[in-house]
N, CA, C and O atoms as a Tripos MOL2 file, in Angstrom:
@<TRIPOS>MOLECULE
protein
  288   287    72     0     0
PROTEIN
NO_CHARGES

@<TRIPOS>ATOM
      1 N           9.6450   80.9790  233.4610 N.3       1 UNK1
      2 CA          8.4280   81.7310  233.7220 C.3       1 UNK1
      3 C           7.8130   82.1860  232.4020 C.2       1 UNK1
      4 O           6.6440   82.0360  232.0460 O.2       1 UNK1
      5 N           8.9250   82.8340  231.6670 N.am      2 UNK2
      6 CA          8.4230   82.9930  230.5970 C.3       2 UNK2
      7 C           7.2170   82.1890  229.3340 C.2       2 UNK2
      8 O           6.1790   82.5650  228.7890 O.2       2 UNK2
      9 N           7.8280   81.2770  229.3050 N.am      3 UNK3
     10 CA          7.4390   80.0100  228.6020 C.3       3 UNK3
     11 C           6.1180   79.2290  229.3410 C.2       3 UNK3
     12 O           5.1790   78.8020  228.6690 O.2       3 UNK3
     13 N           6.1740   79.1240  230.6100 N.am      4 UNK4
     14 CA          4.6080   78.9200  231.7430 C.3       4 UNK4
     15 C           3.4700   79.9440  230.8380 C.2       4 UNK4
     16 O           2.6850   79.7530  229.9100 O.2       4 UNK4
     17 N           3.7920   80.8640  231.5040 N.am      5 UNK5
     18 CA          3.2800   82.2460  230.6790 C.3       5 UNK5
     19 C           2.8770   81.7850  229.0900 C.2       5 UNK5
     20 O           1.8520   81.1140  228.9650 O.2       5 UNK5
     21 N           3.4990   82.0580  228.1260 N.am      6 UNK6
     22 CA          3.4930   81.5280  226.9690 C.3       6 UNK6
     23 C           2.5970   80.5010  226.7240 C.2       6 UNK6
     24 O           1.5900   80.7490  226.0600 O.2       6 UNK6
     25 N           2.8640   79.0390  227.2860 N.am      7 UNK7
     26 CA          2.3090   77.9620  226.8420 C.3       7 UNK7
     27 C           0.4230   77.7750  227.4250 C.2       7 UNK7
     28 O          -0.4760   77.2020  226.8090 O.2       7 UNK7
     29 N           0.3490   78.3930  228.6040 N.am      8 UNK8
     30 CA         -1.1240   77.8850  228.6300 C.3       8 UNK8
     31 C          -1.5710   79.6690  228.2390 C.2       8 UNK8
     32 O          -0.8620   80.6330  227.9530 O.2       8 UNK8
     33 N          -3.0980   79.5060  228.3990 N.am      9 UNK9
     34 CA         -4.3370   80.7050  228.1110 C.3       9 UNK9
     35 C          -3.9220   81.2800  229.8710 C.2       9 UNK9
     36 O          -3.2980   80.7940  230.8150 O.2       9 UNK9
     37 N          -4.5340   82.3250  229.6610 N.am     10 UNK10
     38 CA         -4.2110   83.5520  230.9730 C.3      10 UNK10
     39 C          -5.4270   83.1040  232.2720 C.2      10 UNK10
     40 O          -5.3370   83.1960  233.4970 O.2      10 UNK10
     41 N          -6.9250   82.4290  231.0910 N.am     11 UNK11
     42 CA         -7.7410   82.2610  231.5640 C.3      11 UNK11
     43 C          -7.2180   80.6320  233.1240 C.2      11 UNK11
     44 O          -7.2850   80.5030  234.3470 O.2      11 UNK11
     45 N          -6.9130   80.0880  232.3190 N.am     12 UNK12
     46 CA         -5.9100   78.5480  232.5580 C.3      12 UNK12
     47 C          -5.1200   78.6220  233.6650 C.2      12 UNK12
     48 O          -5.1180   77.7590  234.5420 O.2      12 UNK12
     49 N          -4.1670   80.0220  233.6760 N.am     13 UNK13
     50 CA         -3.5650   79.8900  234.8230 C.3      13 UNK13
     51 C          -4.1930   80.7790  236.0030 C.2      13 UNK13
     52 O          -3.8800   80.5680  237.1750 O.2      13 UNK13
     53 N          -4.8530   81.5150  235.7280 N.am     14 UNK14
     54 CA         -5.6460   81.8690  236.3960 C.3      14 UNK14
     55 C          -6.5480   81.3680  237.6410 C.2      14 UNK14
     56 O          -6.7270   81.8230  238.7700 O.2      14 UNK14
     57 N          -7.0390   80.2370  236.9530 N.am     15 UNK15
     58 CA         -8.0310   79.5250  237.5910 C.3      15 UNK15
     59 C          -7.1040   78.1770  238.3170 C.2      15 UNK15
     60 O          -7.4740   77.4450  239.2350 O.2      15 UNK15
     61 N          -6.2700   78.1560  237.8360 N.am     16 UNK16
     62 CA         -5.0870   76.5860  238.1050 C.3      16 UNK16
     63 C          -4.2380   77.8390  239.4420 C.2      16 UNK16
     64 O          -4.6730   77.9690  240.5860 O.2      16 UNK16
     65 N          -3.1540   78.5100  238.9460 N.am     17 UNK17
     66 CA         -2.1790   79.0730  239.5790 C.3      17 UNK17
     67 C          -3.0200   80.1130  240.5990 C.2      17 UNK17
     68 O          -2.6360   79.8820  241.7460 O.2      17 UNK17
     69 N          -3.7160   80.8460  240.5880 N.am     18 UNK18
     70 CA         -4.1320   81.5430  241.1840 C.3      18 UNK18
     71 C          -4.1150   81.3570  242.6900 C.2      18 UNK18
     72 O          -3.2050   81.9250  243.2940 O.2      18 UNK18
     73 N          -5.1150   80.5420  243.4780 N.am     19 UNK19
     74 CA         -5.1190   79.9250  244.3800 C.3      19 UNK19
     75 C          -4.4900   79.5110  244.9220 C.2      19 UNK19
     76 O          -4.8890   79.5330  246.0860 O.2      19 UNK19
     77 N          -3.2140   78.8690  244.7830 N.am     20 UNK20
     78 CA         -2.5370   78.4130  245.1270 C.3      20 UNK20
     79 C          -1.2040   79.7670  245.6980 C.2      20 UNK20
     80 O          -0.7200   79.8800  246.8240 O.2      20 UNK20
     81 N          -0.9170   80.6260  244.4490 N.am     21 UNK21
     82 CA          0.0360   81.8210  244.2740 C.3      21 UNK21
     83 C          -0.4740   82.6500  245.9770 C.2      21 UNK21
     84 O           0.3110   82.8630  246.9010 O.2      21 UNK21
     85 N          -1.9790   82.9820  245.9710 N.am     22 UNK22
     86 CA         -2.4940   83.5860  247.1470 C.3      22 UNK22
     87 C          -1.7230   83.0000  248.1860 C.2      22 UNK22
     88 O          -0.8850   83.6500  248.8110 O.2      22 UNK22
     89 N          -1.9570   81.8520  248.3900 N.am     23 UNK23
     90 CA         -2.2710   81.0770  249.3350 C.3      23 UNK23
     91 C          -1.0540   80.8710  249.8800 C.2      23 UNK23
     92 O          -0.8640   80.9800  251.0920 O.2      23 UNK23
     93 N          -0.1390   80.5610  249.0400 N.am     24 UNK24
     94 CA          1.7240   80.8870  249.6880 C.3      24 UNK24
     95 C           2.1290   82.1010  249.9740 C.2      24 UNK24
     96 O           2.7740   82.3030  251.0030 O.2      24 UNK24
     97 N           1.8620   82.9590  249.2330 N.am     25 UNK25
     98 CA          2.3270   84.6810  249.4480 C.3      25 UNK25
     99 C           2.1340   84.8190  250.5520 C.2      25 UNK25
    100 O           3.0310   85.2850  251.2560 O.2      25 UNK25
    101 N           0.8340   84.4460  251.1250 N.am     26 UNK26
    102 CA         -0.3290   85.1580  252.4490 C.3      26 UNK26
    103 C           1.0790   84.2140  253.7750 C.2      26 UNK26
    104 O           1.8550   84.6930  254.6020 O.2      26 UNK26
    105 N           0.8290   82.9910  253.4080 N.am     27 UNK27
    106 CA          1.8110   82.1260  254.2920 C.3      27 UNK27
    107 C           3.1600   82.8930  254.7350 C.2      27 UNK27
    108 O           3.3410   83.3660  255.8570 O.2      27 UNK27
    109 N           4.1900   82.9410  253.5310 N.am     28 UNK28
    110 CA          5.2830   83.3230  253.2470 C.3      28 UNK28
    111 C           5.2190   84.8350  254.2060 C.2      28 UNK28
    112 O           5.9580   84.9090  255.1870 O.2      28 UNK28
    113 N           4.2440   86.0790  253.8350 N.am     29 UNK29
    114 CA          4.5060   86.8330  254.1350 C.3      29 UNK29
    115 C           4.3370   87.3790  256.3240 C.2      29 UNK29
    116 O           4.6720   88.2950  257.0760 O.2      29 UNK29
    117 N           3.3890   85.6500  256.3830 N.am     30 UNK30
    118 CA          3.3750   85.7140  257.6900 C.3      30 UNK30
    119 C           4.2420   84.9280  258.2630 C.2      30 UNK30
    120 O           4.5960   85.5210  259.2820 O.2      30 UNK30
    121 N           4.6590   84.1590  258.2050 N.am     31 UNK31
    122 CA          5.5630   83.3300  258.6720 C.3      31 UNK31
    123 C           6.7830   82.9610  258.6260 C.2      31 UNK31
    124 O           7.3960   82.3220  259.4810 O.2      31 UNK31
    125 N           7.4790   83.6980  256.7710 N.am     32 UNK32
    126 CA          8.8110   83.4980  257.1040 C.3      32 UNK32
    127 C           9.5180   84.6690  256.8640 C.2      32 UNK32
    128 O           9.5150   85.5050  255.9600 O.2      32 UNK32
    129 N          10.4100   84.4440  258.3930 N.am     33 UNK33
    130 CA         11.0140   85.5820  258.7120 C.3      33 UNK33
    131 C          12.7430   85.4220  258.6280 C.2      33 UNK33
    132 O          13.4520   85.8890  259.5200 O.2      33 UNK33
    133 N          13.2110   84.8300  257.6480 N.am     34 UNK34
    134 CA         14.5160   84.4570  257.5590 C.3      34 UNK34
    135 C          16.0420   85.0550  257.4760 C.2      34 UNK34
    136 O          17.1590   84.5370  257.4690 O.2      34 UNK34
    137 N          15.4620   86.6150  257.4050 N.am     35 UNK35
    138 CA         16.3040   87.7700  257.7470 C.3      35 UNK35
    139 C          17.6640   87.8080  255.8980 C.2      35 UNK35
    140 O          18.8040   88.2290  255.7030 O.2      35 UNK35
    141 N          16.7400   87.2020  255.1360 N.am     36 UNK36
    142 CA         17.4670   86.6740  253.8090 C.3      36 UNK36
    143 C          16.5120   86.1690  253.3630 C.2      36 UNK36
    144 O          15.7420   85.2650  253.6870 O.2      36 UNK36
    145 N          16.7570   87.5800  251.7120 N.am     37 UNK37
    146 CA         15.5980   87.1540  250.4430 C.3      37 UNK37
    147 C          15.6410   86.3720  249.9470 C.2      37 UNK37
    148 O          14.6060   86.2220  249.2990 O.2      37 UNK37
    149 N          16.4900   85.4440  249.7810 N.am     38 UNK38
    150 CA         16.8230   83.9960  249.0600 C.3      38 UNK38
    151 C          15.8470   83.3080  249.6000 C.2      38 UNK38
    152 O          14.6700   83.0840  249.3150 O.2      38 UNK38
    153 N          16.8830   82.8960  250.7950 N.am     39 UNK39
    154 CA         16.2130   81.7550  251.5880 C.3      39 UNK39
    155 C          14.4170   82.0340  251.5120 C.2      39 UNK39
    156 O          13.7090   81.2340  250.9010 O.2      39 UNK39
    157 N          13.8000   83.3090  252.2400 N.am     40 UNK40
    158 CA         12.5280   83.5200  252.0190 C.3      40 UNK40
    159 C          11.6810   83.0960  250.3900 C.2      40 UNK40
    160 O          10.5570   82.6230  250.2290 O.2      40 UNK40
    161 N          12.7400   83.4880  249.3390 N.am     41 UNK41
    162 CA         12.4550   83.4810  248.2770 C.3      41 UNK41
    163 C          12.4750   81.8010  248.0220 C.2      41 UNK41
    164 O          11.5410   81.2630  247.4270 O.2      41 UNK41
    165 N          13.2280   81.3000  248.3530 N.am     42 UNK42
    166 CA         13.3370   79.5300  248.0060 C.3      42 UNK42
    167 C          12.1300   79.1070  249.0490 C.2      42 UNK42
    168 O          11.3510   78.2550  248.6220 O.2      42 UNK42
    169 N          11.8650   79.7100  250.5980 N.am     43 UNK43
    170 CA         10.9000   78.8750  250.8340 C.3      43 UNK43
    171 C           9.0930   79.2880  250.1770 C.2      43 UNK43
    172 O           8.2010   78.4430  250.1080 O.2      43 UNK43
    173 N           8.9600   80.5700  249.8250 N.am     44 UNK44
    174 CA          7.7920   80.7570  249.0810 C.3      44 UNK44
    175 C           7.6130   79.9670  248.0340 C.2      44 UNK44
    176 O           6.5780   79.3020  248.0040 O.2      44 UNK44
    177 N           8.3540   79.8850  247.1920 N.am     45 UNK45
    178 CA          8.3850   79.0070  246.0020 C.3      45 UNK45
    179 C           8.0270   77.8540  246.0400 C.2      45 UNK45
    180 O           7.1660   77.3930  245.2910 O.2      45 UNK45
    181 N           8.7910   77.0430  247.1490 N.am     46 UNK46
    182 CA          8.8000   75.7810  247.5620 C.3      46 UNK46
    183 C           7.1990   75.0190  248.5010 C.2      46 UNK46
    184 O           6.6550   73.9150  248.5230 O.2      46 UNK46
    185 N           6.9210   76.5990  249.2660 N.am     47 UNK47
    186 CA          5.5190   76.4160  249.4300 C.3      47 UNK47
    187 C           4.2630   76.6290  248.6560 C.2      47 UNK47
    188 O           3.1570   76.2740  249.0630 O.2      47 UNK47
    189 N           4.5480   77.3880  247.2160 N.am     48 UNK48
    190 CA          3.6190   77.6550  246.1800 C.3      48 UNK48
    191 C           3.4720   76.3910  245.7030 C.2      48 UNK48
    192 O           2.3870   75.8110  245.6940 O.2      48 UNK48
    193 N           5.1020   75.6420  245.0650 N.am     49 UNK49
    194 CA          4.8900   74.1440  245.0850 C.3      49 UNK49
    195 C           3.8960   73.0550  245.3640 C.2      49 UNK49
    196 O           3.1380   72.3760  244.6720 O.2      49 UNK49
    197 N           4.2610   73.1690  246.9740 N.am     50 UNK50
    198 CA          3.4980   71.7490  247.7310 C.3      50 UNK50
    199 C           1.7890   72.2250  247.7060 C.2      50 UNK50
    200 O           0.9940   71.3000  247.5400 O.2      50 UNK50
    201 N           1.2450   73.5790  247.8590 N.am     51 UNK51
    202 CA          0.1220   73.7330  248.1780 C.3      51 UNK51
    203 C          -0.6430   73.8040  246.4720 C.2      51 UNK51
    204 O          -1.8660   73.6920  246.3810 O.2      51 UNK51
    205 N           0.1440   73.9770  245.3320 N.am     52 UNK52
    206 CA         -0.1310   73.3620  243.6870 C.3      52 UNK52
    207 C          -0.5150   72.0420  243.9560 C.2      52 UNK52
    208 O          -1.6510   71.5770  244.0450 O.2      52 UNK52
    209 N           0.7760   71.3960  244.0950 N.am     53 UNK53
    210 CA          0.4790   69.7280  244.0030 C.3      53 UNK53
    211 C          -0.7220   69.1700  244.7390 C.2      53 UNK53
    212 O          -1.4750   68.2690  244.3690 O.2      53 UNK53
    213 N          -0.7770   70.4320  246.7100 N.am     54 UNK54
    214 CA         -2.1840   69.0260  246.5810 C.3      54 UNK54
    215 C          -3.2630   69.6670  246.2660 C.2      54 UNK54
    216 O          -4.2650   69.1080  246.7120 O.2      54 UNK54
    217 N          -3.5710   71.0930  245.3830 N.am     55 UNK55
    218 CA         -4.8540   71.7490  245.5480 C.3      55 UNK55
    219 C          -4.9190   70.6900  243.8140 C.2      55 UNK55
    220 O          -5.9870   70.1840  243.4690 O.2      55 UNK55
    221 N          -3.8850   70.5610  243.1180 N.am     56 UNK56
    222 CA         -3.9140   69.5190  241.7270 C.3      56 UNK56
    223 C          -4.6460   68.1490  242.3090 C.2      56 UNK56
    224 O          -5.7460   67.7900  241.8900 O.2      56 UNK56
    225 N          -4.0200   67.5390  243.1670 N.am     57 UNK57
    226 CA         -4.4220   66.2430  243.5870 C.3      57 UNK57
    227 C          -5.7670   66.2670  243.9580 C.2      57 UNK57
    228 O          -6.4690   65.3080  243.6370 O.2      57 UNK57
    229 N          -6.3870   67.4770  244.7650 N.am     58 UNK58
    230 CA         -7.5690   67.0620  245.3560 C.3      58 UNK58
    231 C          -8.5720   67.9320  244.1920 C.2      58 UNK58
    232 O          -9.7410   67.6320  244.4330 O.2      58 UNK58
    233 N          -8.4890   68.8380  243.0980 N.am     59 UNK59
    234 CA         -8.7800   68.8400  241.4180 C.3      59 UNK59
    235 C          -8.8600   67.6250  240.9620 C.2      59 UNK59
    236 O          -9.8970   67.3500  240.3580 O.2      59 UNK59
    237 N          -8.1890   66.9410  241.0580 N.am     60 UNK60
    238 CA         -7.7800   65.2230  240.3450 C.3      60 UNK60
    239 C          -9.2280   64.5460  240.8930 C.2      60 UNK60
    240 O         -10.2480   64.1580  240.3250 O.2      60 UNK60
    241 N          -8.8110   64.6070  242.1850 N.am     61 UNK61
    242 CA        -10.1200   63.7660  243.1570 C.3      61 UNK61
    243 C         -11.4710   63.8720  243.0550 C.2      61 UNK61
    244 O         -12.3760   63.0390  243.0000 O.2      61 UNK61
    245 N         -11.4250   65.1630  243.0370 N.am     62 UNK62
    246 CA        -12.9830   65.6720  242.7310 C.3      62 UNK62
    247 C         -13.6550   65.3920  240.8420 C.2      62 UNK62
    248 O         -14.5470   64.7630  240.2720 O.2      62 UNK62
    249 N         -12.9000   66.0190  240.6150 N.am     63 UNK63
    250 CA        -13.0670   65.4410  239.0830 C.3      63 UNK63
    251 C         -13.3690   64.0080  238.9140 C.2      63 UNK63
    252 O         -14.2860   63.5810  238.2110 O.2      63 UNK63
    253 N         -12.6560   63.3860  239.5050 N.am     64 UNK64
    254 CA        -12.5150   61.6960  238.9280 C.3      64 UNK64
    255 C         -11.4030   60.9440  237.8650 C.2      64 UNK64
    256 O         -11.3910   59.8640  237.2730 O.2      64 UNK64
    257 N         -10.3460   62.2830  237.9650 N.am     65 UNK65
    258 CA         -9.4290   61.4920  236.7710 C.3      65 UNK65
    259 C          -8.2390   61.2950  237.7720 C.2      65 UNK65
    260 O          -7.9260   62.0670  238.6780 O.2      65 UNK65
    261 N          -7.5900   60.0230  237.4080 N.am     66 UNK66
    262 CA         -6.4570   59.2260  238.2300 C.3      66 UNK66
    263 C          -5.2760   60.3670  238.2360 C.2      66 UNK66
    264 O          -4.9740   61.2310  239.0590 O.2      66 UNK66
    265 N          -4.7640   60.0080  237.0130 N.am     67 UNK67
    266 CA         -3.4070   61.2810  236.7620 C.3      67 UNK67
    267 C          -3.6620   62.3370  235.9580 C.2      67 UNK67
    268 O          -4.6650   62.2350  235.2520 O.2      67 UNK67
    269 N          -2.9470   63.4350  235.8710 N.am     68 UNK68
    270 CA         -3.0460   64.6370  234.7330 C.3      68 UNK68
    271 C          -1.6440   64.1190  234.0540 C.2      68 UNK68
    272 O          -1.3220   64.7410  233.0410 O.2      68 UNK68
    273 N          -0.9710   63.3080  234.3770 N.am     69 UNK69
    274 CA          0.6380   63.4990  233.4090 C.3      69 UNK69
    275 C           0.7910   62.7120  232.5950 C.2      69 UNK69
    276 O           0.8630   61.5420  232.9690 O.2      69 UNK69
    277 N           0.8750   62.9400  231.5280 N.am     70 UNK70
    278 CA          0.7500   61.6890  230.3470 C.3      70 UNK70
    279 C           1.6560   60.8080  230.5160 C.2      70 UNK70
    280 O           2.6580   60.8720  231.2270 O.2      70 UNK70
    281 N           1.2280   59.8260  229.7280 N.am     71 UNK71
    282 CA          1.7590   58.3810  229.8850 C.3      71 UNK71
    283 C           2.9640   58.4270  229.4260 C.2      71 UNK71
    284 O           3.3430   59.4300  228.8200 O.2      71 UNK71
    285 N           3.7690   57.3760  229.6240 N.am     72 UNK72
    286 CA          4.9280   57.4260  228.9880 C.3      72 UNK72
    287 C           6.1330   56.8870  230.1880 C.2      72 UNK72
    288 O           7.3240   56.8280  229.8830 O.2      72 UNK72
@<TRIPOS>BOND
     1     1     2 1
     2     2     3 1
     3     3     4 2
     4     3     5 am
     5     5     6 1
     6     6     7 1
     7     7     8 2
     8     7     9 am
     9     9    10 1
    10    10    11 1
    11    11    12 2
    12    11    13 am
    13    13    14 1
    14    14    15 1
    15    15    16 2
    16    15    17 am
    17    17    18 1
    18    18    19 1
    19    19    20 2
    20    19    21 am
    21    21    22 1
    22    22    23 1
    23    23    24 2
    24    23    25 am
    25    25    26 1
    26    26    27 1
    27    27    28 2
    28    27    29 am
    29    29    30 1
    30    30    31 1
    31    31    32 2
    32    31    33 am
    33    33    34 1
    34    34    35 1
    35    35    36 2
    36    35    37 am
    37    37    38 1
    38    38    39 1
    39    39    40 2
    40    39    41 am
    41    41    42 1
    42    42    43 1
    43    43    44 2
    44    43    45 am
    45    45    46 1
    46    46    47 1
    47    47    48 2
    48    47    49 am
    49    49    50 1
    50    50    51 1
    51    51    52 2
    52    51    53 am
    53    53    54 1
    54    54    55 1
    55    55    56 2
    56    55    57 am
    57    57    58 1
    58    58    59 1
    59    59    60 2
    60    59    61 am
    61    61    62 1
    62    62    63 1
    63    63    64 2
    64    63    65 am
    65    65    66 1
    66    66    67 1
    67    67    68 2
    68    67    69 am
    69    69    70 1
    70    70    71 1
    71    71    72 2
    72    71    73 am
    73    73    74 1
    74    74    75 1
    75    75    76 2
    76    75    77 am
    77    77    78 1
    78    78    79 1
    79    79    80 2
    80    79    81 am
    81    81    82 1
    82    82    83 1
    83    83    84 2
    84    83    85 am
    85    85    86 1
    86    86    87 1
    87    87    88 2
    88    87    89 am
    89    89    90 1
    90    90    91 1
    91    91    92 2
    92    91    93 am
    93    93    94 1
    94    94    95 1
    95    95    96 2
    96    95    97 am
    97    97    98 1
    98    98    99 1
    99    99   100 2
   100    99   101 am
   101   101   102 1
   102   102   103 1
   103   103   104 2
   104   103   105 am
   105   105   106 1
   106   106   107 1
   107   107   108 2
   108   107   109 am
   109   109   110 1
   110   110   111 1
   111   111   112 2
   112   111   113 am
   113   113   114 1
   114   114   115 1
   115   115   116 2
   116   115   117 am
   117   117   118 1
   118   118   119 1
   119   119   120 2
   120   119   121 am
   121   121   122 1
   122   122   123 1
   123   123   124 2
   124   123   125 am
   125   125   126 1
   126   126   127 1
   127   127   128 2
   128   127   129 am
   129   129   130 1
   130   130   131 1
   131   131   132 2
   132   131   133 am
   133   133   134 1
   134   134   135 1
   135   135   136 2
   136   135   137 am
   137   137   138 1
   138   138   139 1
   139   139   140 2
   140   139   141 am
   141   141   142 1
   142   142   143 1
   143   143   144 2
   144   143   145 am
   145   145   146 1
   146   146   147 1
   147   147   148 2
   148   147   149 am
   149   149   150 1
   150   150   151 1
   151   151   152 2
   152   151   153 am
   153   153   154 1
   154   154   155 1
   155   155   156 2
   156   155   157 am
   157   157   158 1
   158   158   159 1
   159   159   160 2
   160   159   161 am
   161   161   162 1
   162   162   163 1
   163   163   164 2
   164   163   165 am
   165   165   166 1
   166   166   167 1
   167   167   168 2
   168   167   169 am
   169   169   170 1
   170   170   171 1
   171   171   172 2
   172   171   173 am
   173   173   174 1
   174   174   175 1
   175   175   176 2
   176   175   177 am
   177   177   178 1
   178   178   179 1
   179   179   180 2
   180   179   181 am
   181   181   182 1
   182   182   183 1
   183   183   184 2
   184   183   185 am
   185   185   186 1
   186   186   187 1
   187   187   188 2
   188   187   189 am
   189   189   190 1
   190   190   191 1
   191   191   192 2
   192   191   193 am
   193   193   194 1
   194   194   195 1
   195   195   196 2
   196   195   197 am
   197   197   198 1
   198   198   199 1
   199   199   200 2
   200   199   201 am
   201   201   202 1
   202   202   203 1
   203   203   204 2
   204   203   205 am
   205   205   206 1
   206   206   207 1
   207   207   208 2
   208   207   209 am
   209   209   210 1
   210   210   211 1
   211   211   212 2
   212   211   213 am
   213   213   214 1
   214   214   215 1
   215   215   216 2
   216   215   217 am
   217   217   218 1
   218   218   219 1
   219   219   220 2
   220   219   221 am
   221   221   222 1
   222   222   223 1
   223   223   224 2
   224   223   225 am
   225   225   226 1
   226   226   227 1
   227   227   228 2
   228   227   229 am
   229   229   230 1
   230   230   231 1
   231   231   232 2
   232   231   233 am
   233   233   234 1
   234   234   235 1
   235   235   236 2
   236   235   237 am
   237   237   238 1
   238   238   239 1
   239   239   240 2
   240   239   241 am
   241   241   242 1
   242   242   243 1
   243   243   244 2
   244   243   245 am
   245   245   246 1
   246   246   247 1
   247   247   248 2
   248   247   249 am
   249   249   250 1
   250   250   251 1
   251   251   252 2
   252   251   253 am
   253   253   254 1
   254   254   255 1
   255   255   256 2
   256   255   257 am
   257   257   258 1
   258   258   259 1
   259   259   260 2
   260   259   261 am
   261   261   262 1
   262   262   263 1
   263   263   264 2
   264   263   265 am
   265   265   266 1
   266   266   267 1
   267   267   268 2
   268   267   269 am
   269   269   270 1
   270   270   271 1
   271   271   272 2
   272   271   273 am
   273   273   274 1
   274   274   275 1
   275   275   276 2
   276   275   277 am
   277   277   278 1
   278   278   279 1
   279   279   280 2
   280   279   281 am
   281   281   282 1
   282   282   283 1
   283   283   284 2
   284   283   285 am
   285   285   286 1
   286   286   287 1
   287   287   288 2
@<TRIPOS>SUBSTRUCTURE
     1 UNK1         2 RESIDUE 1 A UNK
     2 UNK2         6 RESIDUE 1 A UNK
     3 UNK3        10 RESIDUE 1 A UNK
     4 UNK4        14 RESIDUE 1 A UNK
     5 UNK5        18 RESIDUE 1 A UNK
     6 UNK6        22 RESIDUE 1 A UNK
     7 UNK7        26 RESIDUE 1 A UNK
     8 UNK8        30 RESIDUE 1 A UNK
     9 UNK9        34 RESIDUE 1 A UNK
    10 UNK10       38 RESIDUE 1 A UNK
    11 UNK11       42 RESIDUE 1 A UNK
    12 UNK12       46 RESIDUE 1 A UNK
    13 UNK13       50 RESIDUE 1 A UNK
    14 UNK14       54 RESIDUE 1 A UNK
    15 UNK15       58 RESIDUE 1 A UNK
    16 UNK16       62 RESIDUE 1 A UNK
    17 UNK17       66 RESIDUE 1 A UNK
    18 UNK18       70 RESIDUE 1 A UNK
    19 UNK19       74 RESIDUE 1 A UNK
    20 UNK20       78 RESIDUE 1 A UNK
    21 UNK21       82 RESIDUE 1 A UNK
    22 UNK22       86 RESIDUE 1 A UNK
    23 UNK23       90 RESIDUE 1 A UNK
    24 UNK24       94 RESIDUE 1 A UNK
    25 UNK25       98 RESIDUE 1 A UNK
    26 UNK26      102 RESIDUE 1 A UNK
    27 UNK27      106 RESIDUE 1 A UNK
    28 UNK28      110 RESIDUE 1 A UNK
    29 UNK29      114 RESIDUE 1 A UNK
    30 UNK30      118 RESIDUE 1 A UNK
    31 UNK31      122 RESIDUE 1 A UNK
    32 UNK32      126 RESIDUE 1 A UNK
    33 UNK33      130 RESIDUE 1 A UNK
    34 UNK34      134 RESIDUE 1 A UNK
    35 UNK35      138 RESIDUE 1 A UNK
    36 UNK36      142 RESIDUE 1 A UNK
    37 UNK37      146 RESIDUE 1 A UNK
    38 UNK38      150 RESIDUE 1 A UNK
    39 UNK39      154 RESIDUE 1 A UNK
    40 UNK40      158 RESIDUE 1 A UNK
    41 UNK41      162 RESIDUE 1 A UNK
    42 UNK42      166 RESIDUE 1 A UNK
    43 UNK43      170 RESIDUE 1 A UNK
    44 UNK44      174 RESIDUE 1 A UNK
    45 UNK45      178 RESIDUE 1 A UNK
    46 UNK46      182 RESIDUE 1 A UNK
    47 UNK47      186 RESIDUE 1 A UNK
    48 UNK48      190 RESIDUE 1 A UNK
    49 UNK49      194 RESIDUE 1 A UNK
    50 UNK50      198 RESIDUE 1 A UNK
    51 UNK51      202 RESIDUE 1 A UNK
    52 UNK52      206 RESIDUE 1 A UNK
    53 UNK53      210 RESIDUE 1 A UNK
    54 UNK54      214 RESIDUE 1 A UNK
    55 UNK55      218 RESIDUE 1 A UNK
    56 UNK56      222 RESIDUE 1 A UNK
    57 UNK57      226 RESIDUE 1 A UNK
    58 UNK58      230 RESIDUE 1 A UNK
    59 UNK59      234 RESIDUE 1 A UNK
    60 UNK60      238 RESIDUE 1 A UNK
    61 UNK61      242 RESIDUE 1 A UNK
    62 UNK62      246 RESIDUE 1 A UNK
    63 UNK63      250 RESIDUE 1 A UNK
    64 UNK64      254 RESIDUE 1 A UNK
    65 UNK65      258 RESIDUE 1 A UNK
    66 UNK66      262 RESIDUE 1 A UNK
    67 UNK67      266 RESIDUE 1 A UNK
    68 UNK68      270 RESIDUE 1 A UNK
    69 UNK69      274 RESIDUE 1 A UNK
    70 UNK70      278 RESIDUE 1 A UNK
    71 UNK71      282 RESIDUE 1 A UNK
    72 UNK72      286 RESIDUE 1 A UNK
């Protein structure tokens, strides 16, 4: 986390992480009820994840660029 933090501008994650951070919390805090902070805690995460990747993908789409991950 630290180093996330660190490496991009505040402005950067802001506008990238933001949306996405909402958007699982709001989920997470309605829906999982797992009676265990872990588990709750692994599935928020895991849903901050998937709803990054496709709010990235459909960023990707709209933009017009194929991949963001460098070559290699």
């Amino acid at each position: 986390m630290y180093t996330l933090l660190r490496s991009q501008p505040i402005s950067s994650l802001l506008t990238t992480q933001a949306p996405a951070l909402l958007v699982s919390f709001v989920i997470a805090e309605v829906f999982y009820k797992f009676h265990s902070f872990t588990l709750e805690c692994l599935a928020f995460l895991a849903t901050w994840f998937v709803i990054d990747a496709l709010l990235s993908v459909g960023r990707n789409m709209w933009t017009g660029r194929r991949n963001s991950l460098p070559n290699g």
